[in-house]
PyMOL Python script that loads the backbone (N, CA, C, O; Angstrom):
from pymol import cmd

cmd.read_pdbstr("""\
ATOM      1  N   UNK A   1      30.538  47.396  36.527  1.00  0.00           N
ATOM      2  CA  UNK A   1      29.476  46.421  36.701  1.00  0.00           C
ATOM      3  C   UNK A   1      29.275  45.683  35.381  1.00  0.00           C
ATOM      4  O   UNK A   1      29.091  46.313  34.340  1.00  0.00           O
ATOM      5  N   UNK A   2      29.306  44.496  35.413  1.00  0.00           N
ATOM      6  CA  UNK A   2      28.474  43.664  33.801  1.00  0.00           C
ATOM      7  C   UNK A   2      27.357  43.011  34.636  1.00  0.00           C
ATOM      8  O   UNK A   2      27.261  42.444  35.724  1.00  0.00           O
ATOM      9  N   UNK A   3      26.512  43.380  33.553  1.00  0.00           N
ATOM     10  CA  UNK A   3      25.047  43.104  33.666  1.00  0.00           C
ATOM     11  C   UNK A   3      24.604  41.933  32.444  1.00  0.00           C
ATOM     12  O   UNK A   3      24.807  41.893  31.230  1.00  0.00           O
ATOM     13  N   UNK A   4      23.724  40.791  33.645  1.00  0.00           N
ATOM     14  CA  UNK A   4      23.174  39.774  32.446  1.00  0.00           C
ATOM     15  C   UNK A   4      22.528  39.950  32.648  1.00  0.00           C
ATOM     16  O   UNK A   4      21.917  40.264  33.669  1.00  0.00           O
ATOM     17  N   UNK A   5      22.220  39.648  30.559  1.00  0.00           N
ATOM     18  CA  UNK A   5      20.661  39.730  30.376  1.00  0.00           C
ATOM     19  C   UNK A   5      20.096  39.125  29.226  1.00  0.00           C
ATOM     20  O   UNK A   5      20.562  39.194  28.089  1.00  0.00           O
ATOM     21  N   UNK A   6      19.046  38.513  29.586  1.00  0.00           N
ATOM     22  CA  UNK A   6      18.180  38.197  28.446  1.00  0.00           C
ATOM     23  C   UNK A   6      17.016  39.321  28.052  1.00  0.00           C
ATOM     24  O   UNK A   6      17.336  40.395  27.542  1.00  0.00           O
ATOM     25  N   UNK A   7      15.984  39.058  28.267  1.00  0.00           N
ATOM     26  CA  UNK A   7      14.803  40.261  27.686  1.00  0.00           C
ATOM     27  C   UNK A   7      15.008  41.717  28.997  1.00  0.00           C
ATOM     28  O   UNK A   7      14.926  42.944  28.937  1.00  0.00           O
ATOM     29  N   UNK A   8      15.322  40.630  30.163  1.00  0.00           N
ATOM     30  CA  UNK A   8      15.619  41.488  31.101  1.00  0.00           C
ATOM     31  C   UNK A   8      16.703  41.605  32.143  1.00  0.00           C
ATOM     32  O   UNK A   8      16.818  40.514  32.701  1.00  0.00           O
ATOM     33  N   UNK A   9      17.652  42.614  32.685  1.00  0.00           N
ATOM     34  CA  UNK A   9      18.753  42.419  33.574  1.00  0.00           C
ATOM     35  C   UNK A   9      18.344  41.224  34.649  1.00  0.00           C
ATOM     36  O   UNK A   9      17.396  41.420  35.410  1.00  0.00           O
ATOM     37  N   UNK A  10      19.076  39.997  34.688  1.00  0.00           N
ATOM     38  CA  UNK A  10      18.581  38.937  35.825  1.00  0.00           C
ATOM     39  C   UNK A  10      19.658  38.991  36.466  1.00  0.00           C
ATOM     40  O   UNK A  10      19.528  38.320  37.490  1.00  0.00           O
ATOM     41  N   UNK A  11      20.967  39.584  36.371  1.00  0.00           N
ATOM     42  CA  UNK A  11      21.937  39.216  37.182  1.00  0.00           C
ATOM     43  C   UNK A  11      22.778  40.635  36.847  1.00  0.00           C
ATOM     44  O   UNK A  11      22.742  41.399  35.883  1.00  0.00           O
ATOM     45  N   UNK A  12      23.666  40.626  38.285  1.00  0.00           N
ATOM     46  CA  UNK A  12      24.757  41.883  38.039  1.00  0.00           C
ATOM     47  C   UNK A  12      25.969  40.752  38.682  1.00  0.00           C
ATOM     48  O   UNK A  12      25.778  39.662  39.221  1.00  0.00           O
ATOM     49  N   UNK A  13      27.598  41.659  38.319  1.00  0.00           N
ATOM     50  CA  UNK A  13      28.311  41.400  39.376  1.00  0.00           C
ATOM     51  C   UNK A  13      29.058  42.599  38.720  1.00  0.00           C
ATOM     52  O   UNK A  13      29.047  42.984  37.551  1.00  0.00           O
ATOM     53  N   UNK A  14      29.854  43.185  40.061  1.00  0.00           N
ATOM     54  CA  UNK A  14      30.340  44.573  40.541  1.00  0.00           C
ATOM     55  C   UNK A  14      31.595  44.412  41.610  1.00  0.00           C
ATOM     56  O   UNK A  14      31.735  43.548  42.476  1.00  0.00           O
ATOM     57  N   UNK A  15      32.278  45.285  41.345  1.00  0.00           N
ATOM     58  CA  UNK A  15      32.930  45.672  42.221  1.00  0.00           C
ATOM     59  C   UNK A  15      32.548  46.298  43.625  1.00  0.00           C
ATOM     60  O   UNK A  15      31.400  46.740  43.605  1.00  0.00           O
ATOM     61  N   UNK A  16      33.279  46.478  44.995  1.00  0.00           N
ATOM     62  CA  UNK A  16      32.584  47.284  45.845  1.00  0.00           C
ATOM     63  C   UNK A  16      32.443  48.722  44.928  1.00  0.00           C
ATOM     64  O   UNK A  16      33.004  48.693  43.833  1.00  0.00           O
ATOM     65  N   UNK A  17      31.842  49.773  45.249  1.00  0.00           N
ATOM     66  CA  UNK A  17      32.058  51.178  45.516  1.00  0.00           C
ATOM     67  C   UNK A  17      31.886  51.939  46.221  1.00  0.00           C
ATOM     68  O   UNK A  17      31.903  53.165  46.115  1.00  0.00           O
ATOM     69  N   UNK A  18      31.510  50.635  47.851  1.00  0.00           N
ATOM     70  CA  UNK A  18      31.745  51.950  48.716  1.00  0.00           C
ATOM     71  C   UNK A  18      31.602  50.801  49.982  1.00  0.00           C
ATOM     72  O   UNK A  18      30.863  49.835  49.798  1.00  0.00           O
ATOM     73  N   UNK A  19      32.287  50.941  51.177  1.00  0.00           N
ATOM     74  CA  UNK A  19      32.535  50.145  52.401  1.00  0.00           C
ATOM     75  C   UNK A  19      31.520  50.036  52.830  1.00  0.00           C
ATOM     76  O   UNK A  19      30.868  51.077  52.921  1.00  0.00           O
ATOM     77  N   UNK A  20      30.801  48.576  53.363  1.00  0.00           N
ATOM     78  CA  UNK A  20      30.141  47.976  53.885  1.00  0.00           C
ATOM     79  C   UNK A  20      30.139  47.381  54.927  1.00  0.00           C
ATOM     80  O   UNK A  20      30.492  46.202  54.965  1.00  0.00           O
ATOM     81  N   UNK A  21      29.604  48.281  56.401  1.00  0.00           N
ATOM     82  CA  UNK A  21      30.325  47.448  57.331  1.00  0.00           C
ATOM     83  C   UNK A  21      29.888  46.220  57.748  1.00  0.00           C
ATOM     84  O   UNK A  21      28.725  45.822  57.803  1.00  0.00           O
ATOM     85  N   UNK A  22      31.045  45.562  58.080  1.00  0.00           N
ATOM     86  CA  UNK A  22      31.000  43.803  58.326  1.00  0.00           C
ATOM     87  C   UNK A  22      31.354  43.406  57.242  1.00  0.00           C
ATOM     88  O   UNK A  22      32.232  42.551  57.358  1.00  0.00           O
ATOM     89  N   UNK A  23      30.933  43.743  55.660  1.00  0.00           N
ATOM     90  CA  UNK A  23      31.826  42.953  54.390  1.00  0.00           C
ATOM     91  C   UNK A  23      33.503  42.970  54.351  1.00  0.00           C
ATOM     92  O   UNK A  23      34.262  43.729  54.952  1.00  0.00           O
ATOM     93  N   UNK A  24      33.781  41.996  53.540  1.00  0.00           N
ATOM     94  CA  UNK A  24      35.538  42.044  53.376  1.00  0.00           C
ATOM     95  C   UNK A  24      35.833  42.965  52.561  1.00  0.00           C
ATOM     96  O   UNK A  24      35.176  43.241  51.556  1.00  0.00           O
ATOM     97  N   UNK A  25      37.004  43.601  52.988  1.00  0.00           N
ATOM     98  CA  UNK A  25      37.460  44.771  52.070  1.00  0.00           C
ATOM     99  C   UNK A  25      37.776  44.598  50.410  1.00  0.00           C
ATOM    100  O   UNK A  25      37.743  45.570  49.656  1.00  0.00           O
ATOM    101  N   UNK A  26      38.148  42.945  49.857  1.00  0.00           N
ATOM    102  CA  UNK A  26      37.917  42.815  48.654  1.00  0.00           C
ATOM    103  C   UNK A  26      36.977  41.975  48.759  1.00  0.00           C
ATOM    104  O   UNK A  26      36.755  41.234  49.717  1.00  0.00           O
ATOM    105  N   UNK A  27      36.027  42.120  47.147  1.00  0.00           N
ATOM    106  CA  UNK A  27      35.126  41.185  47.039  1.00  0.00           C
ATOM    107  C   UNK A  27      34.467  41.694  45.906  1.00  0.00           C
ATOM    108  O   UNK A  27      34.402  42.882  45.589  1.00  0.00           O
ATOM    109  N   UNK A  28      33.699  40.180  44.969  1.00  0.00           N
ATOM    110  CA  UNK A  28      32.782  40.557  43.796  1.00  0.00           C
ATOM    111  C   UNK A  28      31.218  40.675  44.620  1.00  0.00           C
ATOM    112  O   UNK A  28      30.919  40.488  45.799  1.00  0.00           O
ATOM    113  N   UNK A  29      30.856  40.850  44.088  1.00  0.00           N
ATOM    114  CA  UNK A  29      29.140  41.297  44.435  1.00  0.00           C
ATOM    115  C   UNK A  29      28.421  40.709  43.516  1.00  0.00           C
ATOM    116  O   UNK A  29      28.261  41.293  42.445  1.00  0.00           O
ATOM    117  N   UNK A  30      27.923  39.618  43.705  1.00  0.00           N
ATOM    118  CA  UNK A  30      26.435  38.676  42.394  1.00  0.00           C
ATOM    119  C   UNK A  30      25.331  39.112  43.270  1.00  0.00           C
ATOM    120  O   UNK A  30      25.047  38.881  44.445  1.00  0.00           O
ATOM    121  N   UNK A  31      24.764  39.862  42.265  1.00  0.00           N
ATOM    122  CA  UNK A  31      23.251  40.314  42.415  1.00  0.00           C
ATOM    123  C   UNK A  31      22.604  40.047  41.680  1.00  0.00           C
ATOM    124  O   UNK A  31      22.959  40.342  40.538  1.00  0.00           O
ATOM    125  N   UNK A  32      20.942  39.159  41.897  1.00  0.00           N
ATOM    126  CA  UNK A  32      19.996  38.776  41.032  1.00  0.00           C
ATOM    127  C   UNK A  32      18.971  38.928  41.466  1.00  0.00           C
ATOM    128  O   UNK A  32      19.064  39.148  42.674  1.00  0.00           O
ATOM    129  N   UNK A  33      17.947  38.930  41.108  1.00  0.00           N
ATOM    130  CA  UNK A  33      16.340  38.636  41.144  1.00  0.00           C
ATOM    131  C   UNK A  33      15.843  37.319  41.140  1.00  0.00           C
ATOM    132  O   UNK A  33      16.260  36.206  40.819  1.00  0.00           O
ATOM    133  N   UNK A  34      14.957  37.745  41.538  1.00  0.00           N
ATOM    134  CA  UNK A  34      13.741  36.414  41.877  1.00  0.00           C
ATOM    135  C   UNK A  34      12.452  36.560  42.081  1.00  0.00           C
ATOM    136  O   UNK A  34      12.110  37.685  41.716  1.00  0.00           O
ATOM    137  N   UNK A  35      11.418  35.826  42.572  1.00  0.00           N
ATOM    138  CA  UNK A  35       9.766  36.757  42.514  1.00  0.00           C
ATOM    139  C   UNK A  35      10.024  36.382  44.568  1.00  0.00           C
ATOM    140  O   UNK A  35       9.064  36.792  45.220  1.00  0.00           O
ATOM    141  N   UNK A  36      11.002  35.797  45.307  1.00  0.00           N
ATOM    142  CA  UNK A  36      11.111  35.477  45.928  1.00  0.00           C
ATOM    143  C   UNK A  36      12.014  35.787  46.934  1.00  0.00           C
ATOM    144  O   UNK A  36      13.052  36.076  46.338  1.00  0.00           O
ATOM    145  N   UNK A  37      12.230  35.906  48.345  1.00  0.00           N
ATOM    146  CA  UNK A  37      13.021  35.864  48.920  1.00  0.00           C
ATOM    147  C   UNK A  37      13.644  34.671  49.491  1.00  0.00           C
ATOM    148  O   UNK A  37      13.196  33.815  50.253  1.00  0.00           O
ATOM    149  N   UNK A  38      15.100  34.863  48.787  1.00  0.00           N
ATOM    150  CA  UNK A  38      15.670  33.200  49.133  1.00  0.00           C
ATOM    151  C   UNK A  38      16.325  33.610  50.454  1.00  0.00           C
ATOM    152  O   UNK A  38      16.714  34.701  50.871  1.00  0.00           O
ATOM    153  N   UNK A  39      16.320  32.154  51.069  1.00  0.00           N
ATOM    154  CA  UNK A  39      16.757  31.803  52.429  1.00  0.00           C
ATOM    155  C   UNK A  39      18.086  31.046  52.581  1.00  0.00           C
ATOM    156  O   UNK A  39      18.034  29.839  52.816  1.00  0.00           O
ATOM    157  N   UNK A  40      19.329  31.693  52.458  1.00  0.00           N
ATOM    158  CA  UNK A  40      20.906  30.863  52.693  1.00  0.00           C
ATOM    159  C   UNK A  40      21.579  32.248  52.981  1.00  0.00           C
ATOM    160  O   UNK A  40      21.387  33.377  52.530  1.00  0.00           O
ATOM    161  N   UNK A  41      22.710  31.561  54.192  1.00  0.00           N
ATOM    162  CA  UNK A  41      23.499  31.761  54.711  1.00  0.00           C
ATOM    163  C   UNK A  41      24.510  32.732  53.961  1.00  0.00           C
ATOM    164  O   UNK A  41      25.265  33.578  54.443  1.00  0.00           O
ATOM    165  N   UNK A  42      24.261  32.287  52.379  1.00  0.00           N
ATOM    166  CA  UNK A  42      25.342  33.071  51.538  1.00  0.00           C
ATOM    167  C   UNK A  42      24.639  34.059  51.130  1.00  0.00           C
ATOM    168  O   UNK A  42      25.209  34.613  50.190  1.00  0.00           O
ATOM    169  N   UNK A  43      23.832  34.454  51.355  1.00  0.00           N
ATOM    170  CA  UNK A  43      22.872  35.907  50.791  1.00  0.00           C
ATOM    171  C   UNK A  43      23.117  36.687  51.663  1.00  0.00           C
ATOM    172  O   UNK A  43      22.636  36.470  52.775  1.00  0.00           O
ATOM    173  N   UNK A  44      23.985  37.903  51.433  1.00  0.00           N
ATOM    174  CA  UNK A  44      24.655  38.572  52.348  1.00  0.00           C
ATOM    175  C   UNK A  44      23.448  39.905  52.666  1.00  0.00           C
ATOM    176  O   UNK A  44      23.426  40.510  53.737  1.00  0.00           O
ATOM    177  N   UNK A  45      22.464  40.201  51.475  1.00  0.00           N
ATOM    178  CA  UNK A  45      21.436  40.935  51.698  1.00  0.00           C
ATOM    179  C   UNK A  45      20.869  40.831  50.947  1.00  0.00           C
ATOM    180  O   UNK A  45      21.347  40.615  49.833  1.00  0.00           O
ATOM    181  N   UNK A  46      19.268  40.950  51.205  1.00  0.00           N
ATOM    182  CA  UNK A  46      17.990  40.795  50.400  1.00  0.00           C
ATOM    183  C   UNK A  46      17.046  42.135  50.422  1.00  0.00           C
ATOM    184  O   UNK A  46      16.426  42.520  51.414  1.00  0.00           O
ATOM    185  N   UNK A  47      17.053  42.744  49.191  1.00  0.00           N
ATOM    186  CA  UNK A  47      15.559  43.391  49.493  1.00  0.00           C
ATOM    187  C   UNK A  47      14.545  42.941  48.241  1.00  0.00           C
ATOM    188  O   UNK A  47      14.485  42.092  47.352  1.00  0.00           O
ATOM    189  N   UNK A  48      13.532  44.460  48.938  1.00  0.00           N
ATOM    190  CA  UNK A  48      12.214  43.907  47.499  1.00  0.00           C
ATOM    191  C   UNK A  48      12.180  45.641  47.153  1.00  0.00           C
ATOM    192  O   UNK A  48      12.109  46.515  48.017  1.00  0.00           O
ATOM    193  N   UNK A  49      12.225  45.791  46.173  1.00  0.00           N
ATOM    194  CA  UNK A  49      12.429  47.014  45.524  1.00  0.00           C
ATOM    195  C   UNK A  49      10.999  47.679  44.855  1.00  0.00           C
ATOM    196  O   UNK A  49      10.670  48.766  44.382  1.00  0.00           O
ATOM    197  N   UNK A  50      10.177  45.990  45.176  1.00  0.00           N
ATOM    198  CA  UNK A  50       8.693  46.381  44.570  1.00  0.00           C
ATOM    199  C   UNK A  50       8.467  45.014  44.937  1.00  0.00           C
ATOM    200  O   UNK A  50       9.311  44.138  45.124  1.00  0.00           O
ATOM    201  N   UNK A  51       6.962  44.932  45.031  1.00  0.00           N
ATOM    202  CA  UNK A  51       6.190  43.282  45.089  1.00  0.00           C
ATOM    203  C   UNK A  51       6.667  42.008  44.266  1.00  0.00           C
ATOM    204  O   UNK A  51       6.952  42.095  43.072  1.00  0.00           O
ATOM    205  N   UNK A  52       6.706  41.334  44.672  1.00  0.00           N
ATOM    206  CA  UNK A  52       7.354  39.951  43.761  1.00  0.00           C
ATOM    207  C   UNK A  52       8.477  40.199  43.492  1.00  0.00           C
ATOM    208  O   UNK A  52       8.910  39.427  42.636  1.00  0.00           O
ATOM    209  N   UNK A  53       9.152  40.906  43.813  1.00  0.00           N
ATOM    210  CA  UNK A  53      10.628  41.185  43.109  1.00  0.00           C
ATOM    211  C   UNK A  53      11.699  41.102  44.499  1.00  0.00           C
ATOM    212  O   UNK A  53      11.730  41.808  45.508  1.00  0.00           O
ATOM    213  N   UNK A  54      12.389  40.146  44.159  1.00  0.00           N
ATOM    214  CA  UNK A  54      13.602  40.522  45.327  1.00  0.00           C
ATOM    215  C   UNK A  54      14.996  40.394  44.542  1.00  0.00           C
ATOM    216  O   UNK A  54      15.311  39.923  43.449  1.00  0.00           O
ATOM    217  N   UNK A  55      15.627  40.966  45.490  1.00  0.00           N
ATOM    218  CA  UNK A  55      17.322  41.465  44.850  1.00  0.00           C
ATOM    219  C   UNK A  55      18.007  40.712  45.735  1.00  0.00           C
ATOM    220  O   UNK A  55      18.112  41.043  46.916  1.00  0.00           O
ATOM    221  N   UNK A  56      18.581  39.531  45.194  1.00  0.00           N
ATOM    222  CA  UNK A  56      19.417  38.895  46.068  1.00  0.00           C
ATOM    223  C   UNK A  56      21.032  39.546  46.128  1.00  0.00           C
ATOM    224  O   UNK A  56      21.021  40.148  45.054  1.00  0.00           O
ATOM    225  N   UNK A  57      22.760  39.864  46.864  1.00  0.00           N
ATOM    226  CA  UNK A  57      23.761  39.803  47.110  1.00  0.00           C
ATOM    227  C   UNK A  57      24.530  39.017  47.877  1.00  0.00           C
ATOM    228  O   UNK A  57      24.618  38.700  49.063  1.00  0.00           O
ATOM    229  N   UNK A  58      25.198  38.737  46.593  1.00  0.00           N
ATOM    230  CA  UNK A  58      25.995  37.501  47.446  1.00  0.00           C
ATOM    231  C   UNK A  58      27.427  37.712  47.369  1.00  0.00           C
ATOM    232  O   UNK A  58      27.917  37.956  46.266  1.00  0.00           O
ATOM    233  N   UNK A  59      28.313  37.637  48.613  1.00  0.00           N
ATOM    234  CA  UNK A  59      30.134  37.834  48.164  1.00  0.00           C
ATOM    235  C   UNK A  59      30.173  37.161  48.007  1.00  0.00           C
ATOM    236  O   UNK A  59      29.460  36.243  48.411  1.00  0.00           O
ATOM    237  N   UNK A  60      31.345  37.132  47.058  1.00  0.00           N
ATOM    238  CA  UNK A  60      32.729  36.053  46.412  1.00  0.00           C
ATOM    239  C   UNK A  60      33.672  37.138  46.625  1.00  0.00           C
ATOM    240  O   UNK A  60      33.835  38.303  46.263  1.00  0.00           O
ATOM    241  N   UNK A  61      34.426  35.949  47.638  1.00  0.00           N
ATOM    242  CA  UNK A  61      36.153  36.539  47.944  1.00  0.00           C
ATOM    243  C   UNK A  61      36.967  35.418  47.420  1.00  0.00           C
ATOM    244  O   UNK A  61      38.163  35.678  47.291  1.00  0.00           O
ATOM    245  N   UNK A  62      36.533  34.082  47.051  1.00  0.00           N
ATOM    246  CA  UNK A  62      37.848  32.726  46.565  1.00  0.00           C
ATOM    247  C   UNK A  62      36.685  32.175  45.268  1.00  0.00           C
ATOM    248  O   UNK A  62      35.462  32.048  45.333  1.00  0.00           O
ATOM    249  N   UNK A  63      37.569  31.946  44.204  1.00  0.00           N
ATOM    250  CA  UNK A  63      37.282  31.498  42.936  1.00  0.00           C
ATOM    251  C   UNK A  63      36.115  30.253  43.493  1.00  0.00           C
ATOM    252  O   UNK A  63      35.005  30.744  43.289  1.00  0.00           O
ATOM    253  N   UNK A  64      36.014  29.373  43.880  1.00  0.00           N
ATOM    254  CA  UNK A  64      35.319  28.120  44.325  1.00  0.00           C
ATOM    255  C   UNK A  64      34.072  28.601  45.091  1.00  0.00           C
ATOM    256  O   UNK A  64      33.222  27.746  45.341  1.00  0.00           O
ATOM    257  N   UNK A  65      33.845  29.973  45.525  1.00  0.00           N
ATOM    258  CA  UNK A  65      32.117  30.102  46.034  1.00  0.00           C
ATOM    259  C   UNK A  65      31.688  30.367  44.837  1.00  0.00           C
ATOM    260  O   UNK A  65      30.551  30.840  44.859  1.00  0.00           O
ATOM    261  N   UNK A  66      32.215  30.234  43.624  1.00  0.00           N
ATOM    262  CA  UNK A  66      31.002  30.310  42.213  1.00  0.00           C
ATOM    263  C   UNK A  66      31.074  28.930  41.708  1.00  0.00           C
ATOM    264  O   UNK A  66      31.778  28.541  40.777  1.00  0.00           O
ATOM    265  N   UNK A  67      30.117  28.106  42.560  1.00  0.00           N
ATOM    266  CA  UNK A  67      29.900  27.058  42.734  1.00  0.00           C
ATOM    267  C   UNK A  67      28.142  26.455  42.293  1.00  0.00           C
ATOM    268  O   UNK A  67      27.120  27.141  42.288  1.00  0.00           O
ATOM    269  N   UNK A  68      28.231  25.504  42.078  1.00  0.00           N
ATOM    270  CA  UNK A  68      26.684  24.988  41.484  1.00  0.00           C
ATOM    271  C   UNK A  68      25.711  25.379  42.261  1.00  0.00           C
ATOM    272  O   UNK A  68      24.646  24.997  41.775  1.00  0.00           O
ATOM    273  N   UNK A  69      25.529  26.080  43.440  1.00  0.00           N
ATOM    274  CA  UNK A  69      24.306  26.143  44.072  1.00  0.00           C
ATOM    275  C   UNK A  69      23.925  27.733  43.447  1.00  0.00           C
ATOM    276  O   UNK A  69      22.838  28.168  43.069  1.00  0.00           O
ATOM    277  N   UNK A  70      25.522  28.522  43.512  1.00  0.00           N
ATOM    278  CA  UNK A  70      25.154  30.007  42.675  1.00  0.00           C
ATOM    279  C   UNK A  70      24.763  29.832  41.131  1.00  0.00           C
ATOM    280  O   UNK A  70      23.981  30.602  40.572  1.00  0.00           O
ATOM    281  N   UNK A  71      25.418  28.683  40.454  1.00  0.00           N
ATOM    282  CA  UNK A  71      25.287  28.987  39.133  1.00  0.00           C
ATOM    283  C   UNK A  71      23.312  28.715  38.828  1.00  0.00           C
ATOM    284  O   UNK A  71      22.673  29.273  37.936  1.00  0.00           O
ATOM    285  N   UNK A  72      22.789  27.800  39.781  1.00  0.00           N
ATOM    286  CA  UNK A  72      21.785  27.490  40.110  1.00  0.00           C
ATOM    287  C   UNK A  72      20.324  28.295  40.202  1.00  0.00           C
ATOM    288  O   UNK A  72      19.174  28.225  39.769  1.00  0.00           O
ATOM    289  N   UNK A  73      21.444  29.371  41.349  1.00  0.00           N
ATOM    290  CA  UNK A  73      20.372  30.821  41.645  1.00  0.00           C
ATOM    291  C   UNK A  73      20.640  31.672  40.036  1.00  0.00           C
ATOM    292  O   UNK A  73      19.939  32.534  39.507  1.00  0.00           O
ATOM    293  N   UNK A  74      21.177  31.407  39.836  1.00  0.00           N
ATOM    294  CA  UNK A  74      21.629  32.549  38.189  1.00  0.00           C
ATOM    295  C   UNK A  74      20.593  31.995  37.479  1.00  0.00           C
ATOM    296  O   UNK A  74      19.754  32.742  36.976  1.00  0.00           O
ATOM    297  N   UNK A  75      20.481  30.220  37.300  1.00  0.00           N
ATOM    298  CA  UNK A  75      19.794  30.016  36.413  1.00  0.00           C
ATOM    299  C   UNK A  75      18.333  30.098  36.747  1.00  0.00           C
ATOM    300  O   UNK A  75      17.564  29.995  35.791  1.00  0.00           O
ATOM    301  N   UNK A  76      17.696  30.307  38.233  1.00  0.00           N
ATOM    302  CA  UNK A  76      16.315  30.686  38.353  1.00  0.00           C
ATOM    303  C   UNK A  76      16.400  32.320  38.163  1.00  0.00           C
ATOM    304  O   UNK A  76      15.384  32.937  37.845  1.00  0.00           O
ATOM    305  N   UNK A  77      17.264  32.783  38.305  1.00  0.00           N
ATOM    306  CA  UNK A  77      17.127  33.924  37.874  1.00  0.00           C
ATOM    307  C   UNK A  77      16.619  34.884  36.597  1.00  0.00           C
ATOM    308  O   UNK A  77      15.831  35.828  36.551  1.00  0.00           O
ATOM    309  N   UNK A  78      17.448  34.195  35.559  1.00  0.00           N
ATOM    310  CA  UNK A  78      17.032  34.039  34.671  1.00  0.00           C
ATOM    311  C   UNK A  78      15.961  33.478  34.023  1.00  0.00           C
ATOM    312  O   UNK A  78      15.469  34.210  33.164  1.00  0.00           O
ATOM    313  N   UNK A  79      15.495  32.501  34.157  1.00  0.00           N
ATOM    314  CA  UNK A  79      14.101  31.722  34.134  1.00  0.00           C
ATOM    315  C   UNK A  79      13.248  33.183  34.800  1.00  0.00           C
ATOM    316  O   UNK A  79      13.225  33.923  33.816  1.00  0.00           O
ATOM    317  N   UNK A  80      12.910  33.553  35.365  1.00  0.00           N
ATOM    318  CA  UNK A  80      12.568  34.695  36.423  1.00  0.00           C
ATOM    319  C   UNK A  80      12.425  35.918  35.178  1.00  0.00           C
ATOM    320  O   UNK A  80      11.320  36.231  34.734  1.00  0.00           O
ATOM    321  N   UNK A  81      13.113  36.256  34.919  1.00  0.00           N
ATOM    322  CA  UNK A  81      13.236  37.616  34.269  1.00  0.00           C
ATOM    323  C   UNK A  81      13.001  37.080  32.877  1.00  0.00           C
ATOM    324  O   UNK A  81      13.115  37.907  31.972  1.00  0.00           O
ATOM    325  N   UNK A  82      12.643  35.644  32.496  1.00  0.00           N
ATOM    326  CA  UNK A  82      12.156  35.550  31.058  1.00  0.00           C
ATOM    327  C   UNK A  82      10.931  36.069  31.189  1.00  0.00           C
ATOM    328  O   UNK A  82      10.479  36.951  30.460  1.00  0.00           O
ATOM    329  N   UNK A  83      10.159  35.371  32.423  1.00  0.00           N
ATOM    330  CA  UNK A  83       9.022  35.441  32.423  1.00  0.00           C
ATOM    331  C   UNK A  83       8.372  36.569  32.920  1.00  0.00           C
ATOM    332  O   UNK A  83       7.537  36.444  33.815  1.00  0.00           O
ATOM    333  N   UNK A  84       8.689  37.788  32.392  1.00  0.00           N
ATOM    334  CA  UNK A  84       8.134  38.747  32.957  1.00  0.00           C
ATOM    335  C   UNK A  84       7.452  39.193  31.368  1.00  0.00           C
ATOM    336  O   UNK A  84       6.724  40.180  31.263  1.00  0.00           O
TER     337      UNK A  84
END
""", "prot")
cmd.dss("prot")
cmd.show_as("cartoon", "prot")
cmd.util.cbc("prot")
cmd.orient("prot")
């Protein structure tokens, strides 16, 4: 796993480590925070681990879904975890 961070972890990406059914058998895993639960198609799962806090996952299986709308969620992400 590498973990970003500023004051606080705002983002992961990982390997699988363990089968997910319905996910593709390869794939990266971008996981971030937010005070929010975001709403797209590419958020493969959301929870809240505590109030205001949600954990977004998103696959990447082809170089081109790390695309401006993710680099986007990274950067509220971050913004997010300054402000804590």
């Amino acid at each position: 796993q590498i973990t970003l961070r500023n004051r606080h972890a705002f983002a992961m990406v990982s390997l699988p480590w363990r089968r997910v059914k319905g996910w593709p058998e390869e794939y990266l895993l971008v996981s971030f925070g937010l005070s929010y639960r975001k709403d797209s198609p590419r958020i493969a799962s959301s929870v809240q681990p505590y109030p205001n806090r949600w954990t977004h996952h998103v696959i990447i299986t082809q170089a081109d879904q790390l695309d401006e709308e993710l680099l986007a969620w990274l950067d509220e992400a971050y913004e997010f975890a300054m402000g804590k």
